[in-house]
C-alpha angles and dihedrals in degrees: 000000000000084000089056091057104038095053086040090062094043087053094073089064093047113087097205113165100344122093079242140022121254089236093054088045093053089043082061084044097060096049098046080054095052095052091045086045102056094035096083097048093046108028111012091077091046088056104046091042107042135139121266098245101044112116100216101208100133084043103047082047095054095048087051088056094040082051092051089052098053076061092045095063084065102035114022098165093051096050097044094097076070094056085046095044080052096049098044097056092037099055089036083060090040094055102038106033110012111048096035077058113060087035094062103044101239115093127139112271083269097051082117107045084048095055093043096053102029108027096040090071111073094056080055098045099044088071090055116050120086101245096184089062092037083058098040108047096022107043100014104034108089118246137259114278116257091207135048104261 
């Protein structure tokens, strides 16, 4: 019985036969939950009661993505282009505004607050996306055709 179990819980790490493994997809699971969990208390609000002339881009952004991870509870693969697309803007600011920022002493009064909501993601994201099927259906899977074949 305790070797049932215990094999039974190493399986969900095992792909098998599946492009990725149903821990790693609970692992995406659970981040597209925890996004789709905080929205509403931190930016929901901010973007019901604003003022007239805001322009709302950074809001109507966020509630795209809070939308896409409602999706992503049902279909984590299928959203993951949205946690890359996450992870790619996020470190890009990290490395070429944030960081030369705070090292050189002269950031904006929210230079923190920045660093603390936007370039303390990727360290986040990098553990879970699954990289395998990043590397096999994004860099070695061949491309779309440009022509009709």
């Amino acid at each position: 019985m305790a070797s049932a179990v215990a094999s039974a819980s190493q399986s969900i790490w095992r792909r098998g036969d599946s492009e990725v493994s149903l821990g790693r997809l609970y692992v995406l699971r659970a981040a597209f939950l925890l996004f789709a969990v905080t929205f509403p208390f931190g930016t929901l609000p901010r973007l019901i009661h604003h003022a007239p002339t805001e322009r709302g881009m950074i809001l109507g952004i966020l509630a795209g993505l809070w939308v896409m991870s409602l999706i992503g509870l049902r279909y984590p693969l299928q959203m993951l282009p949205i946690v890359l697309f996450e992870f790619v803007w996020k470190s890009i600011w990290l490395l070429a505004f944030g960081l030369p920022q705070w090292w050189s002493g002269v950031g904006s009064p929210r230079l923190s607050q920045d660093l603390l909501e936007i370039g303390s993601v990727p360290f986040f994201v990098v553990l879970v996306i699954p990289w395998g099927y990043v590397w096999r259906h994004y860099v070695k899977q061949p491309g779309d055709g440009w022509r009709p074949s």
